[in-house]
N, C-alpha and C positions, 0 to 999 in steps of 0.2 A: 244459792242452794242449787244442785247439781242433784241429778240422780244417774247414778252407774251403775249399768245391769253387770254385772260380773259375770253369774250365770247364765248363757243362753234359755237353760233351761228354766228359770227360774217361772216363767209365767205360760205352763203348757197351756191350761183351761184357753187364755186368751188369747194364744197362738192359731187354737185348734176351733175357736169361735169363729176370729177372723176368716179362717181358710172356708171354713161353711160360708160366713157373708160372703166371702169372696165371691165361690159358685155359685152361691144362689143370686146375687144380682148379675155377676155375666150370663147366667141362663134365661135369667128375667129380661135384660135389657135387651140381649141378642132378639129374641123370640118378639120382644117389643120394637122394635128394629123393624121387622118384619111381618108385625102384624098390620092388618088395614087400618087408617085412621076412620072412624067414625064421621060423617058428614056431619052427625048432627054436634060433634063436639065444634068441630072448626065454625060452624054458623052459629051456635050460642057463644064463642070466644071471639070469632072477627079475624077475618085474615091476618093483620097485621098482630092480634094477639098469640094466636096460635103458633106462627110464626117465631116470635121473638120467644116463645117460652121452649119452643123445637129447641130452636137453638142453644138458649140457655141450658134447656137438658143435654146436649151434645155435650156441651164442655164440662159440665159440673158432674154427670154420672160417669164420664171417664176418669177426671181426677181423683173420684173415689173409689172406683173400681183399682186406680192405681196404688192410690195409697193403703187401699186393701190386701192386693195383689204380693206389694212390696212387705209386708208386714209379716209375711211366718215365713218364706225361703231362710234359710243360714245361709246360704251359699252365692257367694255372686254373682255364677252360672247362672242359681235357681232365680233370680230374681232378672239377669239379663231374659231369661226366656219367659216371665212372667209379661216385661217390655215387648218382646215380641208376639205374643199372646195379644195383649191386646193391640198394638198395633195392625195385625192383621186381623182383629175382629173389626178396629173400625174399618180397614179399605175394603174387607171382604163384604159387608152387611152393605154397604156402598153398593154395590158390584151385585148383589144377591137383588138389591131392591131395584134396581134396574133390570135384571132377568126377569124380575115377577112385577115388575111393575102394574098385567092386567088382572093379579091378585091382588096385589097390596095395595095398589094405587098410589104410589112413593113411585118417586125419580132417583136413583142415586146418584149424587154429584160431587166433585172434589170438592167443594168448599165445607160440607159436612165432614169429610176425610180430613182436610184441615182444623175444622174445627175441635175434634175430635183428637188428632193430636197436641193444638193449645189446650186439653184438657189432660191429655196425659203429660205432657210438659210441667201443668200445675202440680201435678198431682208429684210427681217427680222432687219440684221442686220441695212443695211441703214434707213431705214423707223427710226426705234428707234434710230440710232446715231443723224441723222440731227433733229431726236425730240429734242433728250438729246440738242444738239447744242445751237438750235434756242429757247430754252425754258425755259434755265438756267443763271444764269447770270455768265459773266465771270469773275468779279471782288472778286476775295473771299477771299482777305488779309482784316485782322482788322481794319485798316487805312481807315479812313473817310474821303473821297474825298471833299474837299470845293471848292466852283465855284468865292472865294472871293479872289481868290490870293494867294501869298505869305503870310505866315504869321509871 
C-alpha cells in the first residue's frame, strides 16, 4: 500500500504546522547555541556526559530541523535555500560562539560544524527516503493483480 498525494494542497493545516515547528526550533536552537552552559548542569552530568549528549544533540536537532525545513517549500529552489539556511546556521553559531566565547563560554569548532552537517545529511536522507517510500508504488512485477479470483 502506497499513498499519493495528488494534491499539493491537500494537507494545508500540516504544511503550515510544520513551518511554525520549523521556526520555532531554529529560533530555540540558534539562541541555545548561544546561550551559556550552566556549570552546575556539566558537574551534575560529568564531563564525559555532557559531552556525548552536546554532541548527540548536534546531529539529531539538525536532522530535524531538516526534515522540518524540507516539508512545506513546493519548490525545489525553496527547499535548496532551506539547505542553505541551515547550513549556514550551523558554521555561523560555530563562528558566533567563538566571538563570544567570554559570554557564552563555548569554543566554536569545526568538528561541531561537522557534526552538524552529518545531521543535516540525515535528515536529507530521511526526508527523501520516507518520500521515496510513501510515494511510489510497491508493486513493480509485470503481473496484473485481479480482484476476481482465481483464474
Amino acid at each position: 500500500m502506497y499513498i499519493m498525494i495528488e494534491n499539493p494542497n491537500a494537507f494545508p493545516r500540516w504544511k503550515s504546522t510544520t513551518k511554525i515547528l520549523f521556526w520555532l526550533l531554529f529560533t530555540a536552537w540558534t539562541a541555545a547555541l548561544l546561550a551559556p552552559v550552566p556549570p552546575k548542569i556539566v558537574q551534575e552530568l560529568g564531563d564525559e556526559w555532557s559531552f556525548n549528549i552536546a554532541k548527540t544533540l548536534h546531529v539529531s536537532i539538525f536532522a530535524i530541523e531538516m526534515i522540518l525545513g524540507l516539508s512545506f517549500p513546493r519548490s525545489t529552489a525553496g527547499r535548496w535555500k532551506i539547505v542553505g539556511l541551515l547550513s549556514l546556521q550551523g558554521i555561523l553559531t560555530e563562528v558566533l560562539q567563538a566571538l563570544l566565547e567570554p559570554y557564552c563560554h563555548r569554543h566554536g569548532c569545526f568538528s561541531d560544524v561537522v557534526k552538524d552537517h552529518i545531521g543535516l545529511t540525515l535528515g536529507l536522507g530521511l526526508f527523501f527516503g520516507f518520500q521515496y517510500w510513501f510515494q511510489s508504488p510497491r508493486n513493480t512485477s509485470s503481473e496484473k493483480i485481479s480482484d476476481s479470483g482465481p483464474v
